[in-house]
C-alpha angles and dihedrals in degrees: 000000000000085000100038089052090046095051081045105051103041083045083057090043093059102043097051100045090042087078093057095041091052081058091041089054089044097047090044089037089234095161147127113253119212110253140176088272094042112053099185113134108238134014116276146190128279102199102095087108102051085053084050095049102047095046091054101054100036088058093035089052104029107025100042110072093225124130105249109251136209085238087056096050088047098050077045093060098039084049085049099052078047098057094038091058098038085054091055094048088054094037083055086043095055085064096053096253143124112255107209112263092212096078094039084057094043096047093043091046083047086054094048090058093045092064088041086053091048096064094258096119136142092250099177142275151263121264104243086204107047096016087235108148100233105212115194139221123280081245098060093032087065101031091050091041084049101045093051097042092056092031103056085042092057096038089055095042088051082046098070100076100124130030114282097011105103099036093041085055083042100057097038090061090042098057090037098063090045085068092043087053097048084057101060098032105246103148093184093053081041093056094036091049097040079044085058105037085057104054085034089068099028075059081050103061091063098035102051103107131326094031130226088179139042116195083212117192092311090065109028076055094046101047091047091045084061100041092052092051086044090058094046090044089047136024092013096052089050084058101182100143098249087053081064093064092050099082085034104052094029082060102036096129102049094039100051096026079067109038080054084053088046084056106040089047096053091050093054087056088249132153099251091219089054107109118239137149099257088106108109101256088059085057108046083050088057090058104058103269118130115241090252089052095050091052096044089046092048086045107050087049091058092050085053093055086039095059090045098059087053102045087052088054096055096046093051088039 
């Protein structure tokens, strides 16, 4: 019931607070104009991520009846450092203006140490030939724990390139690792991904097209900042090898779309931060699907990976 009331309230959060930050956006003129590269039809807010935010942590520290931890107010202050920056990029974006990509780079790589120092760490993993639990170097420990940390962050933020895409992706792996997690009985993976999947879709029901509501960077960066501790507090600490194939699997689209967009980019002899439209869901538009079919279509593929991965977990479980 602790879990269903946590999914529900944050869901109800969410929901509520989204209205007065949408007037907030609009009196501040805190919005998203329309560009050559976003093609939506009128500005519109960027405050998606701060309801998100705050929904998530009032119901993680005061509605779950756990004691509040040093690890927890550290995953709160590198959340924190994510939202922040992401609000300036927006806030840089609503004047039709770059924000530099250096201390972007610099804040969100800040905010990954923070969580390795915090203990929540990729340690190592289990044989699956001998059963030997392989446990790496300090060195790896902290360059794998870094990588997908950053890595998961960036993927979900290039995601959100259409309503509904990033959250819909966001909310399928969510709620796929809190069924990886009540497999293998981890109560606190099971309460931060039901969290998520709740303000992920209290977010949803302003940002399915068209949309009233962009998460903006603040968001695409939060939501992947928690996906990404999730994974390392939850399959990955497990570390049987077929755990290993749950986040990965459970975020195949965003993770290997993107890694096709590094290296096209790079072969065009473009900056692999410079914003284009090579991601999937530009592609799938060129091609003659609707925005709503391209985000149904992306998202559909993602449940299926999803499933699998679960279906692979029970079978080896």
């Amino acid at each position: 019931m602790r879990y269903i009331l946590s999914f529900i309230l944050a869901f109800l959060l969410v929901y509520f607070i989204t209205p007065s930050l949408i007037k907030l956006s609009y009196k501040l003129s805190f919005t998203d104009k329309p560009t050559k590269r976003k093609k939506h039809g009128k500005e519109t807010p960027l405050c998606g991520g701060l309801a998100m935010f705050i929904g998530f942590f009032i119901v993680y520290f005061l509605v779950n009846n756990y004691s509040i931890t040093s690890e927890k107010i550290w995953i709160f202050i590198g959340s924190l450092l994510i939202l922040a920056i992401g609000l300036v990029d927006d806030y840089y974006k609503t004047r039709g203006k770059e924000f530099p990509i250096y201390p972007r780079l610099i804040i969100q790589l800040i905010a990954a140490f923070i969580i390795y120092n915090a203990g929540v760490v990729f340690r190592g993993f289990t044989n699956p030939f001998t059963g030997e639990y392989l446990l790496l170097s300090k060195a790896i420990q902290f360059i794998l724990t870094i990588t997908w940390i950053f890595g998961v962050t960036t993927v979900i933020n290039w995601s959100d390139g259409m309503d509904g895409l990033a959250g819909g992706l966001s909310l399928i792996s969510s709620i796929t690792f809190a069924g990886a997690a009540i497999i293998l009985k981890q109560s606190e993976s099971i309460s931060m991904s039901l969290i998520v999947s709740g303000v992920t879709l209290g977010f949803l029901m302003y940002n399915k097209y068209p949309a009233k509501i962009f998460m903006g960077d603040s968001g695409a960066n939060f939501l992947g900042f928690m996906l990404s501790i999730i994974a390392l507090d939850g399959a990955f600490k497990q570390a049987t090898f077929m755990s290993l194939f749950i986040p990965i699997l459970a975020l195949a689209i965003p993770i290997f779309d993107n890694i096709f967009v590094i290296i096209k980019r790079f072969k065009d002899g473009k900056p692999v931060y410079q914003a284009d439209r090579s991601q999937i869901h530009y592609r799938l538009e060129a091609k003659g699907f609707t925005p709503k079919q391209v985000v149904t279509y992306i998202n559909m593929v993602s449940l299926a990976f999803s499933l699998i991965s679960i279906i692979l977990l029970l079978i080896k479980k």
